[in-house]
N, C-alpha and C positions, 0 to 999 in steps of 0.2 A: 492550521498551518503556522508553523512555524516562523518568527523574526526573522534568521536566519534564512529559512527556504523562501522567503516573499522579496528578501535584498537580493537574491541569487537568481530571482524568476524577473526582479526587476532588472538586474546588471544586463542580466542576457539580454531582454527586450530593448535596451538601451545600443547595445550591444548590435542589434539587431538593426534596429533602426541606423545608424551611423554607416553601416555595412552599406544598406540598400541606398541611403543617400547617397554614398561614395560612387558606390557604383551606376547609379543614374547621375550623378555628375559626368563622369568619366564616360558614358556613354552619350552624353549631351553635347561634351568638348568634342567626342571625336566624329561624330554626327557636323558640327561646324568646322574642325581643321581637316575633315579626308578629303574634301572636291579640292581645296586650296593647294593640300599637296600631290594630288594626283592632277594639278595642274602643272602646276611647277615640274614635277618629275617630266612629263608630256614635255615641254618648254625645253628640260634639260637634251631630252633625247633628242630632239628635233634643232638645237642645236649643235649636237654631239655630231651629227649626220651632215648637216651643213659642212662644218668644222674638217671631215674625214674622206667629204666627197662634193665640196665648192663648186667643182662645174655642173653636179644634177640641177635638175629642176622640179621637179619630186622625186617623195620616197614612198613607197609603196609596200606594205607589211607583208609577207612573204612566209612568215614563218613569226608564230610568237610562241609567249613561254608557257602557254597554256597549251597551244597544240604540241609544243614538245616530241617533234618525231627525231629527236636528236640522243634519246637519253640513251638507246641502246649503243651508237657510234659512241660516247664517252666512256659507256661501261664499259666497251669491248677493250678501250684502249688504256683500260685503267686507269681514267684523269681525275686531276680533283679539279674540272675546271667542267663552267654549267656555258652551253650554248644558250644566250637564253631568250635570243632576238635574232632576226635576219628581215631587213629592210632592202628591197630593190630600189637601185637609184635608175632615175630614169634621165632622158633629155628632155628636150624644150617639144619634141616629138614623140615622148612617149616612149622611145627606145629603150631596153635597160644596158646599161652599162658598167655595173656592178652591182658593188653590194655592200652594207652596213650588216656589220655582224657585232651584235653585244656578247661580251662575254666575263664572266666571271670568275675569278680566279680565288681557291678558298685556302690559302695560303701565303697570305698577306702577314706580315709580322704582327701586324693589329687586326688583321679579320681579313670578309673580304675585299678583294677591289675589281670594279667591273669600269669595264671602259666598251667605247663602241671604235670599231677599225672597219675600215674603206678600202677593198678589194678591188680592182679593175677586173675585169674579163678574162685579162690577158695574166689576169696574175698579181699584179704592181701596188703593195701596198702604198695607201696614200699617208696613210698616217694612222695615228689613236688618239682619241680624244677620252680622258678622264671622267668618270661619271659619278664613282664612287671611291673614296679613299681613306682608313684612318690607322696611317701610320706612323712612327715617330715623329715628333718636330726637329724637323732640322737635320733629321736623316731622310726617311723612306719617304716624308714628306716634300721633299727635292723631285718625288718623279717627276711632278707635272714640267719640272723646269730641266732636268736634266736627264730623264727616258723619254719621253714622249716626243721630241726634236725628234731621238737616234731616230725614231721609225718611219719617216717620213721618206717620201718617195723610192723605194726599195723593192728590187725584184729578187727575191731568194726564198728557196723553200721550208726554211726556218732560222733561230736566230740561234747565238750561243752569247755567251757576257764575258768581259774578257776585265781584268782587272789591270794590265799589262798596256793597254792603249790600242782602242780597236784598230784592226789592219784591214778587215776585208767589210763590202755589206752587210753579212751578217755578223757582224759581231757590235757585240752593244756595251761602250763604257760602264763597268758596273758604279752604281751611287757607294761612295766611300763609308761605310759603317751601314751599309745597308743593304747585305746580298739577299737576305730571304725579301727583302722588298723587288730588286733586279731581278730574281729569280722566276718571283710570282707574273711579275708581267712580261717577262720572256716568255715562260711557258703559257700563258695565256694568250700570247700573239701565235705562239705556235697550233695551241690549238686552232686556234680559229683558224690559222692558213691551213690546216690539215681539214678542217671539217669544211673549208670553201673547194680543196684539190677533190674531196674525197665522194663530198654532195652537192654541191653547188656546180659546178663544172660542167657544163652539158646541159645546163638548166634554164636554159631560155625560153622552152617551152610553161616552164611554167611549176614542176611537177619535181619536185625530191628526188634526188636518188637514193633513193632507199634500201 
């Protein structure tokens, strides 16, 4: 064998080796940082819910994004937005009296943005709370301080954005240099109030409308 063919059998093995190490690295970190972040994330939502529905006294999973009986109602309506959670909030008696809906909207000027929003019974958004976001600095990254207010306490059956200075409940100040940011989380509270009118509604029992 050749000088040449014994450096080339050596580089690879070298080669080889660095690969496998990397990669049991990498599987060692994420082995130590997943409980840490699928705690936090847990922390997050469980905030988010509070945040959206203050007077429950638990939340109660309903619908997660694994059991996904939601992806036909988005197909049909042609969204680019994922249902991708439904928490029942309850009373201090166990009643439900709404509902925490996460939702994710994939048209974000930087990606997605998922937020969780607080439905009454009767209808009555209570608000949104922020879950995930990365979009401009200093534009779209304004929502938390100047969308997320508009939506607060509001009964109407979806929103529009209005550039001109909102006049009615559904209309929602747009962020200045930032419409596909306004855009994305309009339509993404719309979905939700559509997939809360559409499936949720009637559902005290327990059971989808599917």
């Amino acid at each position: 064998m050749g000088n040449e063919m014994k450096s080339m059998i050596k580089d690879a093995l070298i080669l080889f080796a660095i690969t496998l190490a990397a990669g049991l690295l990498l599987g060692f970190v994420y082995n130590i940082t997943k409980e840490p972040i699928a705690q936090q994330k847990a922390k997050a939502k469980a905030e988010a819910c509070k945040n959206v529905f203050a007077v429950a006294e638990t939340f109660e999973p309903l619908m997660s994004e694994e059991e996904g009986p939601t992806a036909y109602f988005m197909a049909e309506k042609d969204s680019n937005v994922d249902i991708n959670e439904v928490m029942q909030a309850l009373d201090s008696s166990g009643q439900l009296i709404g509902y925490v809906i996460t939702v994710t909207d994939h048209e974000g000027y930087g990606g997605d943005i998922q937020f969780s929003m607080g439905v009454t019974l009767d209808g009555m958004l209570n608000g949104i709370s922020l879950l995930s976001i990365s979009e401009t600095a200093g534009l779209g990254m304004k929502a938390g301080d100047i969308l997320v207010p508009q939506f607060s306490d509001k009964k109407v059956e979806c929103f529009t954005y209005t550039k001109s200075g909102s006049t009615s409940d559904s209309e929602i100040d747009v962020i200045s240099g930032a419409t596909i940011t306004t855009n994305a989380i309009v339509n993404g509270v719309n979905s939700g109030l559509m997939f809360f009118h559409s499936v949720l509604v009637g559902n005290e029992g327990g059971a989808l409308n599917e």
